[in-house]
gemmi code that builds the backbone of each chain (N, CA, C; Angstrom):
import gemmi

chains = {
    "A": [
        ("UNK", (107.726, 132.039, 136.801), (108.279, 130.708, 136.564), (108.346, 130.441, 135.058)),
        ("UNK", (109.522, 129.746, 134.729), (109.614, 129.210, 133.231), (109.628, 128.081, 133.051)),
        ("UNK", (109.472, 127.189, 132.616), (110.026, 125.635, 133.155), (110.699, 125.307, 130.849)),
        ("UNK", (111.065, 124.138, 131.324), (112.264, 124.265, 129.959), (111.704, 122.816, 129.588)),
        ("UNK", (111.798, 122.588, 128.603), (111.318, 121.782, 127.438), (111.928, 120.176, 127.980)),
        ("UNK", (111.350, 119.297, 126.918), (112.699, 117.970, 127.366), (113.365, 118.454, 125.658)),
        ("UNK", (114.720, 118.432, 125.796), (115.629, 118.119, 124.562), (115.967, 117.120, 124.291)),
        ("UNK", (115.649, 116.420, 123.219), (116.253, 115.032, 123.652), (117.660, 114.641, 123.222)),
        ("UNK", (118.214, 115.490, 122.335), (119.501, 115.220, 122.154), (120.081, 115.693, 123.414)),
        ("UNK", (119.869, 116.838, 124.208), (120.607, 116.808, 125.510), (120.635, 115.754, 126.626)),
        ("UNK", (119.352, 115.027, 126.206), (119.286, 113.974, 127.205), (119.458, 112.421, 127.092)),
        ("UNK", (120.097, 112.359, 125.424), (120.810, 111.198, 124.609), (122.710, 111.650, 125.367)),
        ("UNK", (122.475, 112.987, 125.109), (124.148, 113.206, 125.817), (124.400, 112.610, 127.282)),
        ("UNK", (123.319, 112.202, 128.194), (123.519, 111.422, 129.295), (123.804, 110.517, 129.811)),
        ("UNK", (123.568, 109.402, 128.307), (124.495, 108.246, 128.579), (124.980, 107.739, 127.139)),
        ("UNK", (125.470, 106.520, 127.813), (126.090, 105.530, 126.207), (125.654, 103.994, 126.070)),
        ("UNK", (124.954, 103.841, 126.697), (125.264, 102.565, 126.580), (123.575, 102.068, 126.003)),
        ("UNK", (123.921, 101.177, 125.233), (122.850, 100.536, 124.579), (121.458, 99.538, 124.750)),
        ("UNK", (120.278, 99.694, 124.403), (119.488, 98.973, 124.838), (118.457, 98.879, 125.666)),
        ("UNK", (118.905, 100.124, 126.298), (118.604, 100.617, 127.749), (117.872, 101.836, 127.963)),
        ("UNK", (116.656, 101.699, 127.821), (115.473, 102.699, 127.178), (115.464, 103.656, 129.030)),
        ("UNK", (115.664, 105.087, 128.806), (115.928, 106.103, 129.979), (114.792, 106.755, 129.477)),
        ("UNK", (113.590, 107.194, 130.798), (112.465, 107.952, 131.064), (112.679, 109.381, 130.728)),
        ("UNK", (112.056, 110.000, 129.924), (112.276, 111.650, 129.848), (111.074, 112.239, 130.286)),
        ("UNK", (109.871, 111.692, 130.004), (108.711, 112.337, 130.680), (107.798, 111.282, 130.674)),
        ("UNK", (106.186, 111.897, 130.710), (105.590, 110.857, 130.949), (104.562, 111.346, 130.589)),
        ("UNK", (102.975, 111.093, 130.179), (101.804, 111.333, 130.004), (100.864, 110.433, 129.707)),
        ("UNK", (99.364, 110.476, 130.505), (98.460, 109.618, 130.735), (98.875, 108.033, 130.656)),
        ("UNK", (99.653, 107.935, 131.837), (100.127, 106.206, 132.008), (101.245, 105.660, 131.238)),
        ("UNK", (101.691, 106.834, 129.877), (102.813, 106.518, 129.682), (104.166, 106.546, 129.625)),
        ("UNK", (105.170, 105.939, 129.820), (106.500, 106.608, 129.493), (106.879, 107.088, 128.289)),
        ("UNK", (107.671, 107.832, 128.225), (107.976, 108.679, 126.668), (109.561, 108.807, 127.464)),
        ("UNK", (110.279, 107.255, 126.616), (111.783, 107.358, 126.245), (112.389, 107.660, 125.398)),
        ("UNK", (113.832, 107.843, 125.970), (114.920, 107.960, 124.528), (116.080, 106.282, 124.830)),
        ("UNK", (116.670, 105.853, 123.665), (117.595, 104.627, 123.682), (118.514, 104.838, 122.616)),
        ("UNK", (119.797, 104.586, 123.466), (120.381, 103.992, 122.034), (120.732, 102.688, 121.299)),
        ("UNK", (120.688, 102.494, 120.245), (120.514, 101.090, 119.752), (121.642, 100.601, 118.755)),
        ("UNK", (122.577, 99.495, 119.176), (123.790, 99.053, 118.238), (123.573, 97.970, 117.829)),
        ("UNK", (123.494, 97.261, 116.690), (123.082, 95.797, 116.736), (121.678, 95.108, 116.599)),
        ("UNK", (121.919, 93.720, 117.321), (120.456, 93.305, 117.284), (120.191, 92.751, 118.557)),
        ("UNK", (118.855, 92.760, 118.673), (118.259, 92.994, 119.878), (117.595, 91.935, 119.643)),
        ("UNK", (116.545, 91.003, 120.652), (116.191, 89.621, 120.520), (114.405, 89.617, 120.296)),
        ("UNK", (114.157, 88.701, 119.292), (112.894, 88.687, 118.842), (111.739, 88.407, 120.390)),
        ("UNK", (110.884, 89.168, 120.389), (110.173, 88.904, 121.323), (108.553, 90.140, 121.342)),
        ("UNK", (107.679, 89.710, 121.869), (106.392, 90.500, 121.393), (105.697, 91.057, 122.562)),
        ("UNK", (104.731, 92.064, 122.317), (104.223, 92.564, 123.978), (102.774, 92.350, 123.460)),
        ("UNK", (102.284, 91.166, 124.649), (100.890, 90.550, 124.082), (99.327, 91.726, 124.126)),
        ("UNK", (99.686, 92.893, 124.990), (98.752, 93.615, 125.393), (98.922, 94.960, 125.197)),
        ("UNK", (100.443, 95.576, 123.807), (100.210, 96.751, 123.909), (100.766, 96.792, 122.719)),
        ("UNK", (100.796, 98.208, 122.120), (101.110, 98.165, 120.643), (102.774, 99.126, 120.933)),
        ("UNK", (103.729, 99.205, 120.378), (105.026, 99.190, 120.693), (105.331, 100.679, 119.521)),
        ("UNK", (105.894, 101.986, 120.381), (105.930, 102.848, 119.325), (107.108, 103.248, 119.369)),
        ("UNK", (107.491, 103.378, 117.945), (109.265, 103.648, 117.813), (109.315, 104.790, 116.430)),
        ("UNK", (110.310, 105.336, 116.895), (110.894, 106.842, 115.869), (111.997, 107.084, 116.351)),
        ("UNK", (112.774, 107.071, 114.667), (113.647, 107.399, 114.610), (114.457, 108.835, 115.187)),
        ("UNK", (115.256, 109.015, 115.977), (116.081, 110.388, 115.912), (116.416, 111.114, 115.155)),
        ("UNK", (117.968, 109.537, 114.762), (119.020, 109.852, 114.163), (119.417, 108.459, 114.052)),
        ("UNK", (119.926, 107.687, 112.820), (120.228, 106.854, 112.433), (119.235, 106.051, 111.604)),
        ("UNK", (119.472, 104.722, 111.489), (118.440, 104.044, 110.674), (118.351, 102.512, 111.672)),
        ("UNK", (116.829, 102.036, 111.661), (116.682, 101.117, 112.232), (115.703, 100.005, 111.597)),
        ("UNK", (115.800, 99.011, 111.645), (115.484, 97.477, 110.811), (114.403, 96.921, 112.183)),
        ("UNK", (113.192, 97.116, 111.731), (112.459, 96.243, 112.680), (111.935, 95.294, 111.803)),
        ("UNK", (112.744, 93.863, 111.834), (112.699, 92.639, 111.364), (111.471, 92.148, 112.320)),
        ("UNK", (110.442, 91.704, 111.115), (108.640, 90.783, 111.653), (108.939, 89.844, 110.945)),
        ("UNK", (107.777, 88.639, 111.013), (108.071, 87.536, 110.609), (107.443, 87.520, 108.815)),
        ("UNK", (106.745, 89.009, 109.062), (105.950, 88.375, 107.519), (106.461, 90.061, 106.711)),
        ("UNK", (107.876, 90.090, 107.162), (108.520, 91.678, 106.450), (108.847, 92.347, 107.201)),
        ("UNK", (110.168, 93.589, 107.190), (110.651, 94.294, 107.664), (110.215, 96.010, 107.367)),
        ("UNK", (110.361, 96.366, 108.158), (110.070, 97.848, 108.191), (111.575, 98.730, 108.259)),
        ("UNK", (112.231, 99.838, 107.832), (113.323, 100.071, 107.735), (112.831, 101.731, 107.798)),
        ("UNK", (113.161, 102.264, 108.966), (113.316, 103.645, 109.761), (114.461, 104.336, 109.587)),
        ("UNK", (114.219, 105.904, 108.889), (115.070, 106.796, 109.235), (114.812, 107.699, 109.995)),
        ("UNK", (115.282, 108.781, 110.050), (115.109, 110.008, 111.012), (113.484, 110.805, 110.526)),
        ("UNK", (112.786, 110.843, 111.737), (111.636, 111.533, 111.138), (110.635, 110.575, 110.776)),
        ("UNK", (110.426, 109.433, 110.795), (110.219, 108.227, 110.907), (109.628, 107.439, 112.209)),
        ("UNK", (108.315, 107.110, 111.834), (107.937, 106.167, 112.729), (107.279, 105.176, 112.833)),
        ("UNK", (106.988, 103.956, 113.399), (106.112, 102.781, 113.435), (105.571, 102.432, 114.393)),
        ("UNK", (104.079, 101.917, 113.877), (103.621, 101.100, 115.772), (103.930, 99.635, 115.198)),
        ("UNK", (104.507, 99.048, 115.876), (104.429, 97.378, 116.237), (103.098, 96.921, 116.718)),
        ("UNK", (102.146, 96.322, 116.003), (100.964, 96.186, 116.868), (101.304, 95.391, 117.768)),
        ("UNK", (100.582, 95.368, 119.193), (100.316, 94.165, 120.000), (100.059, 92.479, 119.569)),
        ("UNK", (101.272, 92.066, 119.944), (100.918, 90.381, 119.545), (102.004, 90.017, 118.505)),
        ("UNK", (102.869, 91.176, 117.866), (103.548, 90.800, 116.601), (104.649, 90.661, 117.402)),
        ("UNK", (105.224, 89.607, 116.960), (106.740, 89.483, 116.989), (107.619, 90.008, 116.333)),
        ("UNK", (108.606, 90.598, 116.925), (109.408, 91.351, 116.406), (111.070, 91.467, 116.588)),
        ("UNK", (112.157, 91.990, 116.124), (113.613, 92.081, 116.355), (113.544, 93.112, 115.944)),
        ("UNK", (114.409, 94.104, 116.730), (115.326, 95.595, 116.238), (116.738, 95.284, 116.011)),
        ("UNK", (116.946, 95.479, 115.130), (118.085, 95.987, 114.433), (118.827, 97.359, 113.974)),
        ("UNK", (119.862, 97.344, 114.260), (120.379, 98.832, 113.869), (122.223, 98.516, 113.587)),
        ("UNK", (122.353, 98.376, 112.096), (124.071, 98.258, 111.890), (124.801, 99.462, 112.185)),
        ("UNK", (124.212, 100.922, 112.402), (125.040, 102.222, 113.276), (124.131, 101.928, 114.579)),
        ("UNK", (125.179, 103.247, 115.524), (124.493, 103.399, 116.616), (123.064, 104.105, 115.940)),
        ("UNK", (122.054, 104.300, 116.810), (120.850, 104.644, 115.850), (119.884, 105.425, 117.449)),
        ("UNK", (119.164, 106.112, 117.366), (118.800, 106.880, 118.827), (117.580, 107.138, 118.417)),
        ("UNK", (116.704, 106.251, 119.036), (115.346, 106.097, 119.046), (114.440, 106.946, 120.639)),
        ("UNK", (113.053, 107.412, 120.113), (111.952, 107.453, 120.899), (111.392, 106.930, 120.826)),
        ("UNK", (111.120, 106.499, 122.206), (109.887, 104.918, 122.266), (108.776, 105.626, 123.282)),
        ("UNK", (107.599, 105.176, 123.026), (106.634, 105.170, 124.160), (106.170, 104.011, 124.488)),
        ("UNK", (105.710, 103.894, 125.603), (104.631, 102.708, 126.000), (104.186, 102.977, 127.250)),
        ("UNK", (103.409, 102.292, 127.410), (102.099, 102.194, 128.917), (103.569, 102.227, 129.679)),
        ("UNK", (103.644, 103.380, 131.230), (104.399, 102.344, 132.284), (104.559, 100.681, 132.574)),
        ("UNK", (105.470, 100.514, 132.837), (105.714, 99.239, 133.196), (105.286, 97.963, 132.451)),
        ("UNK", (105.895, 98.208, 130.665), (105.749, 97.342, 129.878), (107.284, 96.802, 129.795)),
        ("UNK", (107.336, 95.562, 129.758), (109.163, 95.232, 130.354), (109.329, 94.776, 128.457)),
        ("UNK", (110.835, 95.910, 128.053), (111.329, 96.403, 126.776), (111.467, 94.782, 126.238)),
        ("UNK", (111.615, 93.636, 127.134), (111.925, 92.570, 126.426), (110.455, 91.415, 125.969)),
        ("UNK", (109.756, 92.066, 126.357), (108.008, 91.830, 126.502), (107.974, 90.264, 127.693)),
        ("UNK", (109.245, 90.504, 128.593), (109.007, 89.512, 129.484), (109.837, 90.340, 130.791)),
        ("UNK", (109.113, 89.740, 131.709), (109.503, 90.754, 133.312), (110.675, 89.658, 133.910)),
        ("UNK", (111.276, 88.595, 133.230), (112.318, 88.272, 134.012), (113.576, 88.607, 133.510)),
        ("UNK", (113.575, 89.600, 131.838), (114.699, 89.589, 131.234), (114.880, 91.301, 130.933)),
        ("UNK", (113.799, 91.914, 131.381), (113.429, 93.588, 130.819), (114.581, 93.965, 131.851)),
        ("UNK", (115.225, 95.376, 131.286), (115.894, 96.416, 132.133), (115.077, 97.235, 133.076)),
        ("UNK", (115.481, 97.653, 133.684), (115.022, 98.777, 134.697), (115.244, 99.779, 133.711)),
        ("UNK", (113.972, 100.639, 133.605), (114.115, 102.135, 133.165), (114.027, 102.638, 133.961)),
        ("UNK", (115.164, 103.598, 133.947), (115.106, 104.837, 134.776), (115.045, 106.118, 133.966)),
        ("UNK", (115.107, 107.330, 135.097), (114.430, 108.277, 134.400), (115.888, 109.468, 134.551)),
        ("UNK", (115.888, 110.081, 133.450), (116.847, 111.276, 133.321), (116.161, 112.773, 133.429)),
    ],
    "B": [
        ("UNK", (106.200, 90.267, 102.282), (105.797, 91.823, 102.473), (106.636, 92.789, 103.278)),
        ("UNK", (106.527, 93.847, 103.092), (107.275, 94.690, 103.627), (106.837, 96.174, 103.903)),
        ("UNK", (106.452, 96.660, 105.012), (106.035, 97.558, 105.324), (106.676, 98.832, 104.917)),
        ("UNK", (105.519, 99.836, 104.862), (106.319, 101.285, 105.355), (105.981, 101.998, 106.342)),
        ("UNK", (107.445, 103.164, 107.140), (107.288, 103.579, 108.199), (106.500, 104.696, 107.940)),
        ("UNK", (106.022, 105.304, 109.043), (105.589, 106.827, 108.670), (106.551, 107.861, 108.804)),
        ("UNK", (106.412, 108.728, 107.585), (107.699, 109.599, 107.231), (106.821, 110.823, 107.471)),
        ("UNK", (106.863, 111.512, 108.703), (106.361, 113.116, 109.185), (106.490, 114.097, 108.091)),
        ("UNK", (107.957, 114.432, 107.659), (107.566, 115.578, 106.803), (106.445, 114.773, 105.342)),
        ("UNK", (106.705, 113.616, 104.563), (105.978, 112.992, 103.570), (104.518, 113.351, 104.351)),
        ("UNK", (104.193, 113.392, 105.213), (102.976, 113.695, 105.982), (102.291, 115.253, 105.690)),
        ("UNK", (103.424, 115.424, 106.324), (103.235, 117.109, 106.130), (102.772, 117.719, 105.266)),
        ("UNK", (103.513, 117.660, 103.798), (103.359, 118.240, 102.542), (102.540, 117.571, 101.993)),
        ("UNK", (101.523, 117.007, 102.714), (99.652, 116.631, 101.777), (98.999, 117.389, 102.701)),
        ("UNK", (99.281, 118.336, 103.247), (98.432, 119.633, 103.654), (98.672, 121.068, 103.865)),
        ("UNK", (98.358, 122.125, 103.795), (98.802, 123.379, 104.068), (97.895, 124.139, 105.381)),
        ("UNK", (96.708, 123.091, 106.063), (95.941, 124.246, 106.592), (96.590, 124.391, 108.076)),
        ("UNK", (96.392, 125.580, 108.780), (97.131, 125.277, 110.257), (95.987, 124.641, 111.655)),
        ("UNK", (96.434, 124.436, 112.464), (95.503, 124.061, 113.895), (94.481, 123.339, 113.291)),
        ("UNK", (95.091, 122.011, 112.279), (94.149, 121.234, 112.246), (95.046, 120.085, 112.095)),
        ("UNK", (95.058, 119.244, 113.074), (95.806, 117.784, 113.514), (95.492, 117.162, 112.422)),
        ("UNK", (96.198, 116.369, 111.875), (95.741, 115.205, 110.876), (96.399, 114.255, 111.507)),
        ("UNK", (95.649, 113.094, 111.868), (96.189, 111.420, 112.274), (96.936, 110.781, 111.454)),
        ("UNK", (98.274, 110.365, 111.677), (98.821, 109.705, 110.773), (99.117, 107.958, 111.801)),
        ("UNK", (98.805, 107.970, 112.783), (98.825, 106.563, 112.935), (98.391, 106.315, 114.239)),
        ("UNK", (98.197, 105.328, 114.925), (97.677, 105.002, 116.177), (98.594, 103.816, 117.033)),
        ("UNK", (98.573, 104.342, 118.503), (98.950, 103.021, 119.489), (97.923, 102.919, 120.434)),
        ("UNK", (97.952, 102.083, 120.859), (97.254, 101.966, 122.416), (95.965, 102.944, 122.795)),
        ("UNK", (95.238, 102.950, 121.755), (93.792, 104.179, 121.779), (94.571, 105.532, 121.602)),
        ("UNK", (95.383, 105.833, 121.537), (96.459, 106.955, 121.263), (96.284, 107.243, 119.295)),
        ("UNK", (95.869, 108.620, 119.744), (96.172, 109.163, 118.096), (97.685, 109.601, 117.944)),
        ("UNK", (98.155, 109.463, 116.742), (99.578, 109.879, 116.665), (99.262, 111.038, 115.723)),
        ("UNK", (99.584, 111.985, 115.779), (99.250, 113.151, 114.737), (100.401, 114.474, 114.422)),
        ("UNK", (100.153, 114.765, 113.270), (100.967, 116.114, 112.707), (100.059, 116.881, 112.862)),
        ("UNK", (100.701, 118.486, 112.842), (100.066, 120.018, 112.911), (100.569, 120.513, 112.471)),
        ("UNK", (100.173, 121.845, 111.240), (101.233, 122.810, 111.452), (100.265, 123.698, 111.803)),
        ("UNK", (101.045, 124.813, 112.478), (100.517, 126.049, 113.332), (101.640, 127.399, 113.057)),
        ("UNK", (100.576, 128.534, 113.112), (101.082, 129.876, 112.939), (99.871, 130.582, 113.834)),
        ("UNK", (100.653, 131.804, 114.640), (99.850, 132.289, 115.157), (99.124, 131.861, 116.539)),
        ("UNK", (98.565, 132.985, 117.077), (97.931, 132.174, 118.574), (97.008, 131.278, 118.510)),
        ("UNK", (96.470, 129.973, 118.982), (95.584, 129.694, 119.375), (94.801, 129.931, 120.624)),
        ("UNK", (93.843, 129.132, 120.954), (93.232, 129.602, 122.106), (93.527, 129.033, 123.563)),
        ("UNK", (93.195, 129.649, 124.675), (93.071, 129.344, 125.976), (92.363, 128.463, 126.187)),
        ("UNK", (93.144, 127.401, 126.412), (91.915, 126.079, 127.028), (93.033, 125.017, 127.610)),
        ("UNK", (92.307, 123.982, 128.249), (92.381, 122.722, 129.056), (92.164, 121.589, 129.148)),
        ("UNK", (92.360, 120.292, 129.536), (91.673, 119.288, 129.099), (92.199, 119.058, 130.222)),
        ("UNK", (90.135, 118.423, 130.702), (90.225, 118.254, 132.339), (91.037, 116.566, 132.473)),
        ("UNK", (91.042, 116.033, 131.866), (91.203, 114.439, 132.121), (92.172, 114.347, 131.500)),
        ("UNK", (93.338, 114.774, 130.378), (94.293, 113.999, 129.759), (95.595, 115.394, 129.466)),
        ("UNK", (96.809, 114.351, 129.780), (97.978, 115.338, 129.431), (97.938, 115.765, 128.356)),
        ("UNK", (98.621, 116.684, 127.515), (98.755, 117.139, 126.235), (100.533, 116.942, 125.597)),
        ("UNK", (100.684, 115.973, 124.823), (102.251, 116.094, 124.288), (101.906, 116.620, 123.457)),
        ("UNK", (103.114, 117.734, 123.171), (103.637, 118.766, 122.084), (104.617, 118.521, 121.591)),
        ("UNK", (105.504, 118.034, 120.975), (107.062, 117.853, 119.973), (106.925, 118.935, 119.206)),
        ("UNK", (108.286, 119.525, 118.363), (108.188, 120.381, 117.786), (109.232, 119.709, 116.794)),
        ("UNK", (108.703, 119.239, 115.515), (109.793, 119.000, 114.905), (110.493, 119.516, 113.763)),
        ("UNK", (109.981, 121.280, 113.389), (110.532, 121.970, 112.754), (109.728, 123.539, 113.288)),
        ("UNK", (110.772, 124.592, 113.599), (110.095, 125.751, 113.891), (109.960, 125.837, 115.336)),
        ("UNK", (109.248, 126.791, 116.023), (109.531, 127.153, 117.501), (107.675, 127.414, 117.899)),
        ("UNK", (107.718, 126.779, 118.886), (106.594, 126.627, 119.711), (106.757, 127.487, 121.166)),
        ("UNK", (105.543, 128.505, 121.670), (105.587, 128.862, 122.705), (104.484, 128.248, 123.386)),
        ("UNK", (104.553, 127.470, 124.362), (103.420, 127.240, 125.340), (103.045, 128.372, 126.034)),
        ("UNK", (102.206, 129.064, 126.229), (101.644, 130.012, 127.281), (101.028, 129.334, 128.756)),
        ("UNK", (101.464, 129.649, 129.857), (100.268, 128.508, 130.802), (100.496, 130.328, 131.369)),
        ("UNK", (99.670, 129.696, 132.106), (99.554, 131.720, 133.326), (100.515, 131.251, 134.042)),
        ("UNK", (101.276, 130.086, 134.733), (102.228, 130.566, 135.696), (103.918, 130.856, 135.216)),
        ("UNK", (103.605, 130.505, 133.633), (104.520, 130.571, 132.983), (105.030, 130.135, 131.290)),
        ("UNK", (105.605, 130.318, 130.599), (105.906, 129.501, 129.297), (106.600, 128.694, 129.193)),
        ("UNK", (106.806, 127.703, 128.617), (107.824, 126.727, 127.566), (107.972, 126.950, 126.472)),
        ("UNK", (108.881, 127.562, 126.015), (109.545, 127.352, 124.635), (110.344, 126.076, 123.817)),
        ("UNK", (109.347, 125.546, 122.684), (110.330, 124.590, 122.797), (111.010, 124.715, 120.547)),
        ("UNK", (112.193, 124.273, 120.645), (112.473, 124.269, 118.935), (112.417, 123.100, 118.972)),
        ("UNK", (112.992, 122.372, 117.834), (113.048, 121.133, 117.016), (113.666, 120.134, 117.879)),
        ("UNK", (112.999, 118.776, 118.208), (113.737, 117.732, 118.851), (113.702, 118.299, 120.415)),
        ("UNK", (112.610, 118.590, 120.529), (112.105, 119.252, 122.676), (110.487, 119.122, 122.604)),
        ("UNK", (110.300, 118.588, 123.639), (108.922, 118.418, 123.544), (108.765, 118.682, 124.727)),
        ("UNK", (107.515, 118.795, 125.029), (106.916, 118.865, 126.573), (104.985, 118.322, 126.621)),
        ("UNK", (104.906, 118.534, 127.858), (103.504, 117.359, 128.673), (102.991, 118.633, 129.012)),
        ("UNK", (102.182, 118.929, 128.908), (100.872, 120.038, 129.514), (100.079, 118.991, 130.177)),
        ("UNK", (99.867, 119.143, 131.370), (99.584, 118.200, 132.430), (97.848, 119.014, 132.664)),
        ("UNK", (97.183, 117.613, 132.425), (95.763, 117.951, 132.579), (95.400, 118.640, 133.461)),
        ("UNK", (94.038, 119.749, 132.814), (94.049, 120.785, 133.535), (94.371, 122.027, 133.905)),
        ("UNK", (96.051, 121.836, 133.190), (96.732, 123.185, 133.180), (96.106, 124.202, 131.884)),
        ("UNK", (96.068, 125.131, 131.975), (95.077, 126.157, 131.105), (96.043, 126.085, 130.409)),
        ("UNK", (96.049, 126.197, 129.194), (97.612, 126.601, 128.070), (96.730, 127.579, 126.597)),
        ("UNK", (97.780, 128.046, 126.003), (97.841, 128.928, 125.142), (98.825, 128.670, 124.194)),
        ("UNK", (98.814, 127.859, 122.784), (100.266, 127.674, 122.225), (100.021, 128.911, 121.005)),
        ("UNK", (101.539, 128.904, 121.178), (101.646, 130.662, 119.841), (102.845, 130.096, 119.005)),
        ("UNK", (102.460, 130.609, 117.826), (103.821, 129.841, 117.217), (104.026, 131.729, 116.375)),
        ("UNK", (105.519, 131.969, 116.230), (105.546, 133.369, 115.593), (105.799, 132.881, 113.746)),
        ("UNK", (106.530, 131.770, 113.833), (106.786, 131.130, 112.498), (105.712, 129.887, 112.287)),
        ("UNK", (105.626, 129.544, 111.224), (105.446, 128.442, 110.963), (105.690, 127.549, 111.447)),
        ("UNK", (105.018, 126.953, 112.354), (106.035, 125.421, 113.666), (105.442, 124.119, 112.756)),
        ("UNK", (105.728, 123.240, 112.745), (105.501, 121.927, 112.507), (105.437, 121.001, 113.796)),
        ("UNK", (103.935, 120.148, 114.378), (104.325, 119.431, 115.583), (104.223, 118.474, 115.449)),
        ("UNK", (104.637, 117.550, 116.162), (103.564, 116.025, 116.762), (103.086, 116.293, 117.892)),
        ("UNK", (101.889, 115.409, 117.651), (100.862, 115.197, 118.922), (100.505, 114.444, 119.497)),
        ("UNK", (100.642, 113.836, 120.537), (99.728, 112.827, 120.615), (98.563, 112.531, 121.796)),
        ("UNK", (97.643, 112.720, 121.662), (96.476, 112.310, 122.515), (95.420, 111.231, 122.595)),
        ("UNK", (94.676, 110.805, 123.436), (93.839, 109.693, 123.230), (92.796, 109.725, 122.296)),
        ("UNK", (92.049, 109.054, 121.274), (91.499, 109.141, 120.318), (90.286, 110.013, 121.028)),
        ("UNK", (89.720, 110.721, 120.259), (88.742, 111.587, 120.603), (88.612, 112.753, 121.486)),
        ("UNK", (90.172, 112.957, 121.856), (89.892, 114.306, 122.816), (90.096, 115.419, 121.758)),
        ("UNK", (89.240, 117.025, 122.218), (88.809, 117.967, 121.249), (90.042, 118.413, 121.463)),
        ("UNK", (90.658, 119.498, 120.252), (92.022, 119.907, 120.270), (91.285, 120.825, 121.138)),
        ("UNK", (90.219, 121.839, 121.196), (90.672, 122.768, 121.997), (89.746, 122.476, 123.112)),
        ("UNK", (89.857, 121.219, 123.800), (89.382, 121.273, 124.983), (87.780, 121.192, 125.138)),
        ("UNK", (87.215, 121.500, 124.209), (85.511, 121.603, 124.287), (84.909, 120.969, 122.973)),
        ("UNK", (84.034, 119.808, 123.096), (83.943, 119.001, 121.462), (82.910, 120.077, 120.456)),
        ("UNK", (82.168, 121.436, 121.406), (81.135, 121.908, 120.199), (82.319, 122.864, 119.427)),
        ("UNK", (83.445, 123.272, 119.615), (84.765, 124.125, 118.851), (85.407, 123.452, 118.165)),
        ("UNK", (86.030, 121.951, 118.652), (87.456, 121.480, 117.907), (86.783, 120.685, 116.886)),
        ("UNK", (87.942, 120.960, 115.907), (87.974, 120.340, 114.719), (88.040, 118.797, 114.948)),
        ("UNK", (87.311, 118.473, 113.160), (87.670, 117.041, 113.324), (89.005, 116.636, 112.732)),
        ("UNK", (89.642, 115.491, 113.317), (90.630, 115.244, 113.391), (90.803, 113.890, 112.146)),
        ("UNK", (91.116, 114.004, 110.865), (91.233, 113.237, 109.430), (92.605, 112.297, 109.832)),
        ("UNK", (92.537, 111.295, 109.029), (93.587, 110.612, 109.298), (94.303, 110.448, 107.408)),
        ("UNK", (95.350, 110.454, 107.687), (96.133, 111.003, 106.161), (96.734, 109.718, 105.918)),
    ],
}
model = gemmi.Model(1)
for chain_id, residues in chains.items():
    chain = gemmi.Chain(chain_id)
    for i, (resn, *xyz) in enumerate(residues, 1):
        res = gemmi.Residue()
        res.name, res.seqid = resn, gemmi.SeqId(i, " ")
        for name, pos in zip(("N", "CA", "C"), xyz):
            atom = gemmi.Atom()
            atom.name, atom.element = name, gemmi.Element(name[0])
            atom.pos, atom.b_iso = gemmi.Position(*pos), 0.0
            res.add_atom(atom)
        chain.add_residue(res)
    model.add_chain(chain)
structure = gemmi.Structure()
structure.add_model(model)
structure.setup_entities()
C-alpha cells in the first residue's frame, strides 16, 4: 500500500468560489482547511479558540481593532481567542486555516458555512 | 500598532541544526513549529496524538510498515496516532509541524529533544 499526500494546490483546483473554507484532513479534533479569499469578509471573533491562518499564495490584511497584520505566502498568524477581527484580501488570495472541528468560520452558528470536505 | 506575521523561511535561516523543531508560534495548546531534516530518523509512535508533517521546501518520505507517503512542497499529511513511522529525507527537506505542546518528537520524553521557541 502507498497512500498519497494532501496537495493543496490540487485541492484549491476543486473549487472557486470564495469564503468557503473545504476540509482536507484532520488531526487531534482538528480541521486542517484550504479557502479562497476575494475581498472583505465581516468583523467577528471566536470567544474560545485561537484562529490559524497562512498564506498559500496571495496576500491577506487581517484588519484588528488595535492594528493590522498583512500576510504573504509562507506566512502565518494566530488570531488569539476573543480578538476581533476582518480578513481582507484585494487579489484572490488561498489560505490554510485550522481550527478545533466545528468552530462556525463566522464565530457565530447562525451565519457560518457548512464545511465540507474534499 | 501593527503586528508581524510569521515568515517560515525568516524562521528558518536563524538555524542550521537538523531534527530539532524550533516553535515559532502557538494555537489552541498546539505548537506551531519549523524543522529542517536530512537523513533517516527513527522508528517511533505517539500513542495519543496525530502527527502533521507539511513540507515546505524539499521532499519528505514517511516510512510506516504498511507503506510510504511521499510528500514535496505544499502536501502534507496526518500520521494517525499510533501508526509506527520512519521519516527520511534524501535532501535537505524543510517542514512544518504541528503538535500539542509537549509531545516528544520521537515519541519517548527520555530521547526527544527540547523543543526552543525562535
Amino acid at each position: 500500500m502507498s497512500e498519497r499526500p494532501v496537495n493543496l494546490v490540487e485541492k484549491l483546483g476543486l473549487f472557486s468560489e470564495h469564503w468557503t473554507p473545504k476540509i482536507v484532513a484532520g488531526f487531534n479534533g482538528n480541521d486542517i482547511m484550504v479557502v479562497k479569499v476575494k475581498g472583505e469578509f465581516n468583523w467577528h471573533s471566536h470567544p474560545d479558540t485561537d484562529d490559524f491562518f497562512m498564506v498559500l499564495s496571495g496576500r491577506l490584511r487581517i484588519q484588528m481593532r488595535d492594528g493590522d497584520v498583512v500576510l504573504g505566502p509562507g506566512e502565518l498568524y494566530v488570531v488569539p481567542k476573543g480578538i476581533e477581527h476582518c480578513p481582507l484580501a484585494e487579489e484572490e488570495t488561498h489560505l490554510l486555516l485550522i481550527e478545533p472541528a466545528g468552530v462556525p468560520n463566522t464565530g457565530d452558528p447562525t451565519t457560518a458555512v457548512i464545511k465540507n470536505r474534499i
